[in-house]
C-alpha positions in Angstrom: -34.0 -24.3 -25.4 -33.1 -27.2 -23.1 -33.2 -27.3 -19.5 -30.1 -27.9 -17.5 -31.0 -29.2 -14.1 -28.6 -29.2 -11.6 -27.0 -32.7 -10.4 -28.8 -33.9 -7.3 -26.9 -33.9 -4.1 -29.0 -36.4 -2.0 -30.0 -39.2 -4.4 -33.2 -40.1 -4.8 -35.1 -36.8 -3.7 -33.5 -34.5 -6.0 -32.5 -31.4 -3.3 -30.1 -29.1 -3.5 -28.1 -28.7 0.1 -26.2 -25.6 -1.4 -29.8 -23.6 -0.4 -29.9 -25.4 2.9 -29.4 -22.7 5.0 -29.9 -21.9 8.8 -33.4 -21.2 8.5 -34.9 -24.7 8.4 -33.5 -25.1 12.1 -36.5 -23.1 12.7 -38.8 -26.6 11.5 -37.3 -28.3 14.3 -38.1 -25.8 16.9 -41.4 -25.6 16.1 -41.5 -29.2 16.3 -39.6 -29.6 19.2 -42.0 -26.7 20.9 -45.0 -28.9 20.4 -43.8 -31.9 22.0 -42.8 -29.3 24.8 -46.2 -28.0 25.2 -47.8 -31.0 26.2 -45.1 -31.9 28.5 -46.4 -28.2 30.5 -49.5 -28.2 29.9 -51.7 -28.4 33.4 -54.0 -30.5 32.2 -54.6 -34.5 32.4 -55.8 -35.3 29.1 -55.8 -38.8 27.7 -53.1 -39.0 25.2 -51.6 -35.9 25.5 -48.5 -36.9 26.6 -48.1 -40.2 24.2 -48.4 -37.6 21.4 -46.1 -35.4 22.9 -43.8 -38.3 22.8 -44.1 -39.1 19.4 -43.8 -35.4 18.5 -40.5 -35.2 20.1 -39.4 -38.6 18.1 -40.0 -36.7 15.1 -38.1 -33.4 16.1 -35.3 -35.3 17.3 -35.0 -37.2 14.0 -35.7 -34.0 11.7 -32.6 -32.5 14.3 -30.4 -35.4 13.2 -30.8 -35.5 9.4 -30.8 -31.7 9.3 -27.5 -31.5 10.9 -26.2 -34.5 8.4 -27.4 -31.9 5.6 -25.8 -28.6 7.0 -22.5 -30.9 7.7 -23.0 -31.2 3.6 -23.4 -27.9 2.9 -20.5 -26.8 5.0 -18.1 -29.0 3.3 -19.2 -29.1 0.0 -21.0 -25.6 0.0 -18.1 -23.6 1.2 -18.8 -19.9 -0.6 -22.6 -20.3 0.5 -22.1 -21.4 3.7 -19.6 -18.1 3.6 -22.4 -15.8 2.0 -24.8 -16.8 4.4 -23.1 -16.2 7.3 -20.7 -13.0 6.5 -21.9 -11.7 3.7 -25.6 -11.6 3.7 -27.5 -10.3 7.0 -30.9 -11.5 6.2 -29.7 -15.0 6.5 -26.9 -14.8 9.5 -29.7 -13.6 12.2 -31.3 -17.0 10.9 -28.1 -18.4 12.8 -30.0 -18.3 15.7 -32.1 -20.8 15.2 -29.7 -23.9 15.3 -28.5 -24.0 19.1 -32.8 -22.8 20.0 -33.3 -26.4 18.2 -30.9 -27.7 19.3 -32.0 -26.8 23.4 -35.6 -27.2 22.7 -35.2 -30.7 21.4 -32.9 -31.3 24.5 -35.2 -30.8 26.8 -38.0 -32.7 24.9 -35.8 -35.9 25.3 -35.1 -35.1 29.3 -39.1 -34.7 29.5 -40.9 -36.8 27.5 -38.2 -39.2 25.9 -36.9 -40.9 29.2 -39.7 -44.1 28.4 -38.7 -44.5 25.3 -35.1 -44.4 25.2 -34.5 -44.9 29.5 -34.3 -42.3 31.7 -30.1 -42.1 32.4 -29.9 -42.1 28.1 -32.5 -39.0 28.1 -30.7 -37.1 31.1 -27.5 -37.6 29.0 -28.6 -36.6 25.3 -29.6 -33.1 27.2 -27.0 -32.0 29.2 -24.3 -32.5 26.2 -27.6 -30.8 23.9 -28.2 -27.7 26.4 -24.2 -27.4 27.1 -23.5 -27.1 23.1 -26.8 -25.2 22.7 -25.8 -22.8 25.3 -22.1 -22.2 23.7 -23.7 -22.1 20.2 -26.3 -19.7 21.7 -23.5 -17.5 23.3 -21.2 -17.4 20.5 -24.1 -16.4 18.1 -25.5 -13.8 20.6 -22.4 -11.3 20.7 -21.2 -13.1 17.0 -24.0 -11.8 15.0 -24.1 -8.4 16.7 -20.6 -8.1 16.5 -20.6 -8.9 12.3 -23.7 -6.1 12.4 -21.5 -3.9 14.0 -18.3 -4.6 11.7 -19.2 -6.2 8.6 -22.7 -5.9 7.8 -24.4 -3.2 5.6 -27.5 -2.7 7.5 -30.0 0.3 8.4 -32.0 0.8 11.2 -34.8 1.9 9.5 -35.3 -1.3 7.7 -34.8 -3.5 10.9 -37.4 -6.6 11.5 -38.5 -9.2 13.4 -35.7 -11.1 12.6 -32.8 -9.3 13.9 -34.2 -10.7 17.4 -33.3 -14.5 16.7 -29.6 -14.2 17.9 -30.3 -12.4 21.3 -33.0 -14.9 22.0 -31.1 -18.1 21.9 -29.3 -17.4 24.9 -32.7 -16.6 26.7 -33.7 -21.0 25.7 -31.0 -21.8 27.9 -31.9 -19.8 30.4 -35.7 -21.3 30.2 -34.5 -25.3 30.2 -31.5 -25.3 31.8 -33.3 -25.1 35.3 -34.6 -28.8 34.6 -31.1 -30.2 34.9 -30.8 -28.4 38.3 -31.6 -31.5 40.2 -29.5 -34.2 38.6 -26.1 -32.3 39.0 -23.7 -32.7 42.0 -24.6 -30.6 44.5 -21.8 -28.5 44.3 -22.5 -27.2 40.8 -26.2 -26.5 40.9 -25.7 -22.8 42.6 -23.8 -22.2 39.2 -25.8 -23.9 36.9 -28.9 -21.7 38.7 -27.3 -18.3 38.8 -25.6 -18.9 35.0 -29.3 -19.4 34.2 -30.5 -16.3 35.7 -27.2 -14.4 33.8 -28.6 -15.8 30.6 -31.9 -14.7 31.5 -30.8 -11.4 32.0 -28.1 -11.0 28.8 -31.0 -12.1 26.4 -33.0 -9.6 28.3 -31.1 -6.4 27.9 -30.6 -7.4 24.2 -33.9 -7.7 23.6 -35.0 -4.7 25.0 -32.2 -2.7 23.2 -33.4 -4.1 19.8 -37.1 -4.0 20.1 -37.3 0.1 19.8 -35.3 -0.3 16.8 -37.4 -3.2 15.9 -40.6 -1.6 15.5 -39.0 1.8 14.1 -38.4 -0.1 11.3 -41.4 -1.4 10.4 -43.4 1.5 11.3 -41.2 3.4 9.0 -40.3 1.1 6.1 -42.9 -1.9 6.7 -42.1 -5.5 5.6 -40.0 -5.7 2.4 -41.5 -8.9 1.4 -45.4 -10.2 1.9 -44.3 -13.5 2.9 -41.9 -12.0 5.6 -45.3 -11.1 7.8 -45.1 -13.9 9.7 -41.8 -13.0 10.8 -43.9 -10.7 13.3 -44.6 -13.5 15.8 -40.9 -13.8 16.4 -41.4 -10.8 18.9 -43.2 -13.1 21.0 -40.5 -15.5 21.3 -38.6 -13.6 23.8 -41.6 -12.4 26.1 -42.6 -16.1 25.8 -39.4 -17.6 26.4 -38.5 -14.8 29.3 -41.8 -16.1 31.0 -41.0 -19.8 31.1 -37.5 -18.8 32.0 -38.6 -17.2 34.7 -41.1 -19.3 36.3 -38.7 -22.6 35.5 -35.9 -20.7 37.6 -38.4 -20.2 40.4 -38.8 -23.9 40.6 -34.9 -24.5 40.3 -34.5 -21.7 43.3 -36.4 -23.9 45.8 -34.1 -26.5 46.2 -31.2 -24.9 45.0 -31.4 -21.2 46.6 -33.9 -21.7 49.5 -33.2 -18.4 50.7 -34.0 -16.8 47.5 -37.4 -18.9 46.6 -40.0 -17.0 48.0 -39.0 -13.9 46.4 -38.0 -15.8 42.7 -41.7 -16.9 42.8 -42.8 -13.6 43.2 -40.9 -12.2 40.7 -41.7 -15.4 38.1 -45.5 -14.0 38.6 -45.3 -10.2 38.2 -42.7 -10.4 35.8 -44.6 -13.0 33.8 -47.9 -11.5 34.1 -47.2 -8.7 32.8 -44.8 -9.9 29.7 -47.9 -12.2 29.2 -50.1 -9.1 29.0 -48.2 -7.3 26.6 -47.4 -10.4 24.4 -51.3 -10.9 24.2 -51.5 -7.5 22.9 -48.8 -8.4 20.0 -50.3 -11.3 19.3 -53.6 -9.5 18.0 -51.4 -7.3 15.7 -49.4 -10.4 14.3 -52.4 -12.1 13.9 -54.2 -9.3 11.8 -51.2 -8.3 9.9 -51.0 -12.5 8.6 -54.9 -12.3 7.7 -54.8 -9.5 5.9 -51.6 -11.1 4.1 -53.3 -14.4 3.9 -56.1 -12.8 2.0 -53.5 -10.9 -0.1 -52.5 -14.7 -1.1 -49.4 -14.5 1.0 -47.2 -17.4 -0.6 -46.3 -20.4 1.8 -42.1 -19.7 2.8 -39.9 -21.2 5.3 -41.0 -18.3 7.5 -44.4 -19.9 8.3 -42.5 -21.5 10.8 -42.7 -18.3 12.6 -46.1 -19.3 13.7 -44.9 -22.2 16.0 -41.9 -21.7 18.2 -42.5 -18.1 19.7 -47.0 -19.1 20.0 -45.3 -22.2 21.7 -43.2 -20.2 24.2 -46.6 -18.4 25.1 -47.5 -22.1 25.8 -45.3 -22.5 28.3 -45.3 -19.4 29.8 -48.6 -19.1 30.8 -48.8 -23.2 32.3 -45.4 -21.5 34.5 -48.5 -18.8 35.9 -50.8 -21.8 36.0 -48.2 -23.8 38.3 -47.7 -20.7 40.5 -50.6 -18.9 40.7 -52.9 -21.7 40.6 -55.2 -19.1 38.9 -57.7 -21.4 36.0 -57.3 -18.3 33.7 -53.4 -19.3 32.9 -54.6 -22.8 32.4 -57.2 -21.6 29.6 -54.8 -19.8 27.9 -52.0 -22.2 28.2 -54.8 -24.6 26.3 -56.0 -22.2 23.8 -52.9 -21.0 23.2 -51.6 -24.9 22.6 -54.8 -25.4 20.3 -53.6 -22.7 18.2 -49.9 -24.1 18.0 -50.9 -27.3 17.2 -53.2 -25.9 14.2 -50.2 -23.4 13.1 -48.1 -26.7 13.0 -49.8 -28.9 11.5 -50.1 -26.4 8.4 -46.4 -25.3 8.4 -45.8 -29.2 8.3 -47.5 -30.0 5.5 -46.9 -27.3 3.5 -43.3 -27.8 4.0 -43.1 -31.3 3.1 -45.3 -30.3 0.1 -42.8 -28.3 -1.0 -39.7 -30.8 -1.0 -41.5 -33.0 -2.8 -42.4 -31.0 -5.6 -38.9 -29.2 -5.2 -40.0 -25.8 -4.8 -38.2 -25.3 -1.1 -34.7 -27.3 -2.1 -35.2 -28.8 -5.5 -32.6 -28.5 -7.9 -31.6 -24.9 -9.9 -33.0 -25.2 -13.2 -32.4 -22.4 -15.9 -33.2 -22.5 -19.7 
């Protein structure tokens, strides 16, 4: 019988933008969260920041052309964009990811892109990215919920990893908003500082009201799917990205809230220190759960992107210890820990553009 192939909807690569779906946001954080590294590292290594900058040039051009491909699928894809979104749960907490990429790679151009494209362009591009990031990230944070709570057909006791992506947006802003503290008038920065600490604190509270339910799931139903194990790392987004939120507000709070500094700091350090601890401990479990899949020929999937962004908010949190404890052991495990994101990306990379060039992530539907 004769194969029908679909028509191609972006000439000349054959892929089909009806299946582009929120997920592949999640590419661009883990890209963006590399370039990010190096900008926190504590360390004065030849070269680390030119490749930071060049890692950010390609996250912010992944960020551009995936938006251009979503803005297809949402006006040509209408009743998947619809599916994905109200009608199927395993892709709307995949919503998400968008305003975390779209934050992440903000502050990437306020860091490192500032040489390249001028420092007054770079403080621009972040504060409109971080202010639509933030509203994205709000909106998705009580949206999702709310659909769970309304809409969705979902048990507890088949709840994963990655129920947590729309509570942990908001918890981004809260971690790289504190940069643009500084280059406000001086009039808004006690609200841009305290709005922080409010997302800090709403992501928070989330988080801790879904984690129980979290692991009850998978203690009592396990992953559906092998290739949805590396969906465990996304539990160490949020202690990550609570970490770097909290040390970054610590640094905002000195200039900002002088009154309040001393006692920020302290909290930035036994807050962090012992998120750090625990995420450590989770970190062994994800990373013996993906050996035993890998050895179990786990197939590569989108969700190998899993092994970037949350590994890279360790990254960061632990150089926030380095910077105010001054103690060498954050620094080692802010490098270590970068080693292994680095690594994680570089495979998640190349398998993925393997896969859209042989069309198995977005190529055409066929059927016989």
């Amino acid at each position: 019988m004769a194969t029908i192939t679909a028509p191609r909807t972006l000439a000349g690569y054959g892929l089909d933008l009806s299946r582009l779906g929120p997920n592949w946001y999640a590419a661009v954080m883990g890209t963006a969260i590399v370039a990010n590294g190096a900008a926190a590292l504590p360390l004065a290594l030849p070269g680390l920041i030119g490749f930071g900058e060049a890692v950010w040039a390609i996250s912010a051009v992944a960020l551009l052309v995936l938006v251009a491909g979503r803005l297809v699928h949402f006006t040509k894809h209408r009743a998947a964009a619809r599916e994905q979104l109200l009608d199927n749960p395993a892709t709307a907490f995949f919503y998400g990811c968008p305003p975390m990429a779209l934050l992440a790679v903000g502050y990437g151009t306020e860091v490192l892109g500032s040489r390249l494209i001028g420092s007054q362009a770079a403080l621009t591009a972040d504060l409109v990215l971080w202010s639509v990031g933030t509203l994205y990230a709000v909106v998705v944070a009580f949206g999702i919920p709310y659909l769970m709570i309304t809409r969705h057909r979902l048990s507890p006791l088949e709840a994963n990893p990655t129920w947590l992506l729309p509570v942990v947006a908001p918890m981004v802003s809260a971690a790289l908003g504190p940069v643009l503290v500084p280059h406000l008038p001086e009039g808004l920065r006690p609200a841009m500082l305290y709005g922080c600490y409010a997302l800090f604190g709403a992501s928070l509270l989330a988080t801790l009201v879904l984690l129980p339910v979290v692991f009850a799931g998978l203690v009592h139903s396990k992953l559906p799917a092998l290739v949805l194990t590396p969906s465990l790392f996304l539990v160490l987004g949020p202690l990550g990205q609570s970490t770097t939120a909290v040390n970054q507000l610590a640094d905002a709070a000195k200039g900002t809230a002088p009154e309040l500094a001393s006692f920020a700091v302290g909290f930035a350090v036994l807050y962090g220190v012992s998120t750090i601890g625990f995420a450590m401990l989770w970190l062994a479990v994800a990373l013996a759960a993906n050996l035993r899949a890998l050895r179990a020929e786990m197939p590569f999937a989108m969700t190998w992107w899993a092994f970037t962004f949350p590994v890279g908010t360790l990254v960061t949190g632990a150089a926030g210890l380095a910077r105010h404890t001054g103690f060498d052991g954050f620094t080692g495990l802010a490098a270590g820990l970068y080693l292994l994101l680095v690594a994680a990306w570089a495979v998640a990379s190349a398998r993925t553009l393997a896969g859209l060039r042989d069309g198995r992530l977005l190529g055409p539907v066929q059927s016989t």
